[in-house]
C-alpha positions as CSV (number, residue, x, y, z in Angstrom):
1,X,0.0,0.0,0.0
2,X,3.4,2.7,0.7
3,X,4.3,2.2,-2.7
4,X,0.9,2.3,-4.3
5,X,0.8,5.3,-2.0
6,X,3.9,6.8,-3.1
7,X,3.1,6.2,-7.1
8,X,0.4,8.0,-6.5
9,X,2.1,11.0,-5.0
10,X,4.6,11.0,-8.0
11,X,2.2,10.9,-10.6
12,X,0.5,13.7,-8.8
13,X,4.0,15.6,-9.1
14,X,4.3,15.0,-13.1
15,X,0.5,16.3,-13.1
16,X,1.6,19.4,-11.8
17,X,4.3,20.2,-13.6
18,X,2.4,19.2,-16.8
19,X,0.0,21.8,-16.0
20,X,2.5,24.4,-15.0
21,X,4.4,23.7,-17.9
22,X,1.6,24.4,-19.8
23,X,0.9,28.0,-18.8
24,X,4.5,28.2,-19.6
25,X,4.1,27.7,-23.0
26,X,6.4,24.4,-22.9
27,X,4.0,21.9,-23.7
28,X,6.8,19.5,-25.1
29,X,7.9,19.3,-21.7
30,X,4.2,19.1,-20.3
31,X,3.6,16.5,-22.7
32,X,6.3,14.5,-21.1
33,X,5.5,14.7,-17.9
34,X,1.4,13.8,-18.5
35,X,2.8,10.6,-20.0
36,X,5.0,9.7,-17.0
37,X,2.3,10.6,-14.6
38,X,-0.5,8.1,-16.9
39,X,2.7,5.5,-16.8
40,X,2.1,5.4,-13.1
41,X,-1.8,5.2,-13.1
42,X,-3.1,4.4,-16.3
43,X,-6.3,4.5,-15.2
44,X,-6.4,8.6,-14.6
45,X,-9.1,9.8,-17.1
46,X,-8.4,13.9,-16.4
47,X,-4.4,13.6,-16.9
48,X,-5.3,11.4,-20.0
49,X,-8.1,14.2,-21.2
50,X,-4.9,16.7,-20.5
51,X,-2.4,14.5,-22.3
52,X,-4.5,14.8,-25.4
53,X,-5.3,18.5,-25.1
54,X,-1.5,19.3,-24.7
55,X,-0.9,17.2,-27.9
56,X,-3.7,18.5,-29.7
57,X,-2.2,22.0,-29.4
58,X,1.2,20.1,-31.2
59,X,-0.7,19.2,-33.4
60,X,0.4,15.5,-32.7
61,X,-3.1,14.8,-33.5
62,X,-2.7,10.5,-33.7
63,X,-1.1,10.4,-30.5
64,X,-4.2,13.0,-29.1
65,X,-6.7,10.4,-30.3
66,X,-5.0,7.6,-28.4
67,X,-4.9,9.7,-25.3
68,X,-8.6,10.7,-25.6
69,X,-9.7,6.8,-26.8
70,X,-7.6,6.0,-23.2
71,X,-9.2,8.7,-21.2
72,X,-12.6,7.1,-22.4
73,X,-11.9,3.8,-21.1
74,X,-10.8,5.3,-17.9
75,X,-14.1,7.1,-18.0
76,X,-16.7,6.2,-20.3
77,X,-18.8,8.7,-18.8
78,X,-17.6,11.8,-19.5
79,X,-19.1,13.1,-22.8
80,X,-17.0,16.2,-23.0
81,X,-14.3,13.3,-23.9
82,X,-16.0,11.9,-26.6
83,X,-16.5,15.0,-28.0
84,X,-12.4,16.0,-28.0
85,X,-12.2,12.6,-29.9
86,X,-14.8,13.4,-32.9
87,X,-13.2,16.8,-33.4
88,X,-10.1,15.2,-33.9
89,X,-11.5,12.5,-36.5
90,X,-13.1,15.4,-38.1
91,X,-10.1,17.8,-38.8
92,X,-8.8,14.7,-39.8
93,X,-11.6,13.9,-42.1
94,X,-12.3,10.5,-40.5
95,X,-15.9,11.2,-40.5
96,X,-17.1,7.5,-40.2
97,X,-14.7,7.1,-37.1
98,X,-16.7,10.9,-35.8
99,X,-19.8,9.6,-36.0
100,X,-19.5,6.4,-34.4
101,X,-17.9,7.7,-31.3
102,X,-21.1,10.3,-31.5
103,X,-22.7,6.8,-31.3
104,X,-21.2,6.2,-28.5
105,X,-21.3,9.5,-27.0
106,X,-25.5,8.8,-27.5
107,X,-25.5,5.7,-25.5
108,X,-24.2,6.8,-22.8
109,X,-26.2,10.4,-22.3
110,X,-29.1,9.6,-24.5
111,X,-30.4,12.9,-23.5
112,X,-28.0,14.8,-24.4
113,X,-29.5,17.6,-27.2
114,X,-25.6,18.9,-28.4
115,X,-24.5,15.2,-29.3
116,X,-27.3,14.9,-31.3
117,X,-27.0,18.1,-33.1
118,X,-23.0,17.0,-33.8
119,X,-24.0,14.0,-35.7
120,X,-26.1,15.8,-37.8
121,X,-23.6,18.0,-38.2
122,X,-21.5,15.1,-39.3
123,X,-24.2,13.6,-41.2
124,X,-24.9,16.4,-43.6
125,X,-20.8,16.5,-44.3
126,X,-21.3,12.2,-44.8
127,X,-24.0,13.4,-47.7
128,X,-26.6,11.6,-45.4
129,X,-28.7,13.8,-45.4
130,X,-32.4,12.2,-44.0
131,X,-30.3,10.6,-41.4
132,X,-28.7,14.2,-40.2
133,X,-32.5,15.9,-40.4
134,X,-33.6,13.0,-38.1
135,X,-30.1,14.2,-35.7
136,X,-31.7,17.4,-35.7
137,X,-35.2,16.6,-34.7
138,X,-34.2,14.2,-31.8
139,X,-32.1,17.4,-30.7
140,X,-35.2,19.8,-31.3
141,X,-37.2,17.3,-29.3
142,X,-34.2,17.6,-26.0
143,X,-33.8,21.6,-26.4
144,X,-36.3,23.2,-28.7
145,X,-35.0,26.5,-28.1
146,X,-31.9,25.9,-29.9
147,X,-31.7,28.7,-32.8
148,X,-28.8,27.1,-34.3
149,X,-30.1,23.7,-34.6
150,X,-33.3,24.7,-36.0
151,X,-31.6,26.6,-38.9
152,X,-29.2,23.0,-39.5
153,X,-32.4,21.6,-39.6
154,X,-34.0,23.9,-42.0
155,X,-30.4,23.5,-44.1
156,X,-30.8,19.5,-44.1
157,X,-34.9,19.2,-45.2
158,X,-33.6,22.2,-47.8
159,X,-31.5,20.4,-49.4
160,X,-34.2,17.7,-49.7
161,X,-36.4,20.3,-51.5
162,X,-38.5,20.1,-48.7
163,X,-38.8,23.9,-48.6
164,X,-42.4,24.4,-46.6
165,X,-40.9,22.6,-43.1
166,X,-37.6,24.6,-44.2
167,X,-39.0,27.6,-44.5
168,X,-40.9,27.4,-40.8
169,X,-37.5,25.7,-39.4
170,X,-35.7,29.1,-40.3
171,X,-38.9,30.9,-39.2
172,X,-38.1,29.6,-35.7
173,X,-34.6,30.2,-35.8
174,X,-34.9,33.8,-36.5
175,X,-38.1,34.0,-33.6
176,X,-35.3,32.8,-31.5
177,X,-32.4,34.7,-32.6
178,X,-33.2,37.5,-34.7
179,X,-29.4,38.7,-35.4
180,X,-28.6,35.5,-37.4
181,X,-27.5,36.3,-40.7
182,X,-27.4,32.5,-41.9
183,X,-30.7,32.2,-40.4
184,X,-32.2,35.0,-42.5
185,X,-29.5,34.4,-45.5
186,X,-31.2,30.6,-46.1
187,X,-34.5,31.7,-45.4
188,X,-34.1,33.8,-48.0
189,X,-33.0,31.5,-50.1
190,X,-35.9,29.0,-49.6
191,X,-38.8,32.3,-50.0
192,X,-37.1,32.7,-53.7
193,X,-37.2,28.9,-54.8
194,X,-40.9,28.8,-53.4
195,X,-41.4,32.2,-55.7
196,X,-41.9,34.0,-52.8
197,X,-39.6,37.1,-54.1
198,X,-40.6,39.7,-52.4
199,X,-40.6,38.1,-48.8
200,X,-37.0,36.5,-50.1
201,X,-35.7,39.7,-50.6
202,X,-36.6,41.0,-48.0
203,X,-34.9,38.3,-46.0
204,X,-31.6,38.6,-47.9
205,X,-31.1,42.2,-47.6
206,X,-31.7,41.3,-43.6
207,X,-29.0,39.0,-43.6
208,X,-26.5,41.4,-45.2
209,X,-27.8,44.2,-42.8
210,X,-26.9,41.7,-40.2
211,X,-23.7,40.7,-42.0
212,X,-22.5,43.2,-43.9
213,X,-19.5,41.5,-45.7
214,X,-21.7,38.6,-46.5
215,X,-20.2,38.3,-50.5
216,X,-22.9,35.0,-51.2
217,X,-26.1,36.9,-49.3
218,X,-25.6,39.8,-51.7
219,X,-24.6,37.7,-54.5
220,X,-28.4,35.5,-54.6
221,X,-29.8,38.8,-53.4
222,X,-29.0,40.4,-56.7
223,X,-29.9,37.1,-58.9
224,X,-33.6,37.5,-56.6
225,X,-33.9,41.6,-57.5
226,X,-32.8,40.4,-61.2
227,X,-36.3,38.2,-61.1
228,X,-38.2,41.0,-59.6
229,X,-37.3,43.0,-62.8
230,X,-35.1,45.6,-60.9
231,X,-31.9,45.7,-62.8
232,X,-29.8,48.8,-61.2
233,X,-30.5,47.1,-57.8
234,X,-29.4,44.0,-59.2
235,X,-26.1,45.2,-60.5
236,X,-25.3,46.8,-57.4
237,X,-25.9,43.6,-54.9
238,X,-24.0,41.8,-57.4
239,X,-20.8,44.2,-58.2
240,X,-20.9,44.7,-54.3
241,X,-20.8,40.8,-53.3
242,X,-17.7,40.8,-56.5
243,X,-15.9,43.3,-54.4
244,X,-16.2,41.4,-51.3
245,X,-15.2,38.4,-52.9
246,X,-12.2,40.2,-54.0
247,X,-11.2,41.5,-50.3
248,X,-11.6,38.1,-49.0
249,X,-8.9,36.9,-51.2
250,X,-11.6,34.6,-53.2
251,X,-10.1,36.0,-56.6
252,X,-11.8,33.3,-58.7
253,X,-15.3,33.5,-57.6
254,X,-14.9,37.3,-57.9
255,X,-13.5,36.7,-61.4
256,X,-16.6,34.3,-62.3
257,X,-18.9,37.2,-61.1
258,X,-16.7,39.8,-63.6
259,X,-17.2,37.3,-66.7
260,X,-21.2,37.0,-66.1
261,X,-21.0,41.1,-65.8
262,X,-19.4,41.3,-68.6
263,X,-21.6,39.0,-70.5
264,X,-25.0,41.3,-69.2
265,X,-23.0,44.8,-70.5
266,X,-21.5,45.8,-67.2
267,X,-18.2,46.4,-65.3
C-alpha cells in the first residue's frame, strides 16, 4: 500500500508540472510529464483528457486520439471526452470514425441535445442527409430552443427540396435569434425557390444588414432583385458581393462574377 501510496504521490507531481508547464508555453515538456504521470496510473481519465489536449495543441493529432480513446476507457462517462475525440476525427476527415464515437457519446447520455445536433452535423458532411435531419429533430425534441439547430435543420430538409418545413424551421430560428444572418440568409434562399420574391428579398437584404460582408447573401440577393425586374439594384448587390469576394482573397469567384457582368453589358 506505501508504494501504491507513493506512485500516486509521484504521478500527482508530473501532473503538476504538466500543467504548469503548460501556462509556460512548454508543452513538449508538459507533454512528457502527463505521459509519465499516466505511466504510473493508467487508469487517470483527467491527466489522459490533458495529455490529449497538450498534444492537440502540437498538433500531434494520432497520439491526441490515443490519449482521448484512453481517457474514455478510464471514463466512459464523460461526454466532453467523446467529443475532444470526434473533433479530432473530423479535422482529420475521418468522419465514419466521428460519427460512431457520437454513437457512443448517444449511449451513454441519451439525452443529451448537443451530441445529437454533432451528428447531424457530421451527417450532412457524410452526404446523409435524411439521417442528419432525423439528428436534428431528436435534438429539437431535447432543447427546442436551440436557434442554431433549428436553422441546421432547416439547411438538411432544404437540401431535400422540402422547402415548406424549411421555410418554418428558419422561421423559428430567426423567432429565437433574430441577429442571425445565416438564419435569414437561407431563409431567404428557400422564399425565392418557393417564388416568394418579395418576402426573399426581404430576408436577404436582412442578412447582409446583419452581415454586412456577407459576399454570397448579396450575390443570390441580386440574382432575386434580377427576377423582380429591378436591374440597377441588381447590379449593385451583385458588383458589391464581386468586391467582397475580392477583399476576402476569393479572386476566382470574384473573377466568375466579372465574366457574367461582362456577359450582361456591365463592369
Amino acid at each position: 500500500m506505501v508504494g501504491c501510496g507513493n506512485s500516486q504521490a509521484d504521478a500527482k507531481k508530473y501532473v503538476d508540472s504538466g500543467n504548469a508547464l503548460v501556462e509556460q508555453g512548454k508543452l513538449s515538456e508538459a507533454i512528457a510529464d502527463y505521459n509519465k504521470a499516466v505511466e504510473i496510473n493508467p487508469k487517470d481519465a483527467e491527466t489522459y483528457d490533458k495529455l490529449g489536449t497538450a498534444l492537440v495543441q502540437e498538433n500531434k493529432l494520432p497520439e491526441a486520439t490515443e490519449a482521448f480513446k484512453k481517457a474514455i476507457e478510464a471514463n466512459p462517462k464523460k461526454i466532453e471526452l467523446y467529443s475532444k475525440l470526434a473533433l479530432i476525427q473530423v479535422n482529420e476527415k475521418k468522419l465514419d470514425e466521428a460519427s460512431a464515437t457520437f454513437q457512443k457519446a448517444i449511449e451513454v447520455d441519451p439525452k443529451n441535445a448537443k451530441i445529437y445536433n454533432n451528428l447531424g452535423f457530421i451527417q450532412v458532411n457524410q452526404g446523409k442527409i435524411p439521417e442528419a435531419t432525423d439528428s436534428f429533430k431528436k435534438s429539437l425534441a431535447i432543447d427546442p430552443n436551440n436557434a442554431k439547430t433549428h436553422k441546421d435543420l432547416g439547411v438538411a430538409l432544404g437540401v431535400q427540396n422540402n422547402l415548406k418545413e424549411a421555410t418554418a424551421a428558419f422561421k423559428k430560428s430567426i423567432e429565437l435569434d433574430p441577429k442571425s444572418a445565416d438564419a435569414h440568409y437561407f431563409l431567404g434562399i428557400a422564399l425565392v425557390k418557393q417564388g416568394n420574391l418579395p418576402e426573399g428579398v426581404a430576408s436577404l437584404k436582412k442578412a447582409t444588414e446583419i452581415e454586412p460582408k456577407a459576399a454570397q447573401a448579396y450575390f443570390n440577393l441580386g440574382l432575386a432583385l434580377d427576377q423582380q425586374g429591378k436591374k440597377s439594384e441588381s447590379i449593385a448587390a451583385i458588383k458589391k458581393a464581386r468586391d467582397l469576394l475580392r477583399e476576402q482573397g476569393r479572386t476566382q469567384d470574384a473573377d466568375k462574377i466579372d465574366e457574367g457582368l461582362k456577359a450582361m453589358g456591365q463592369k
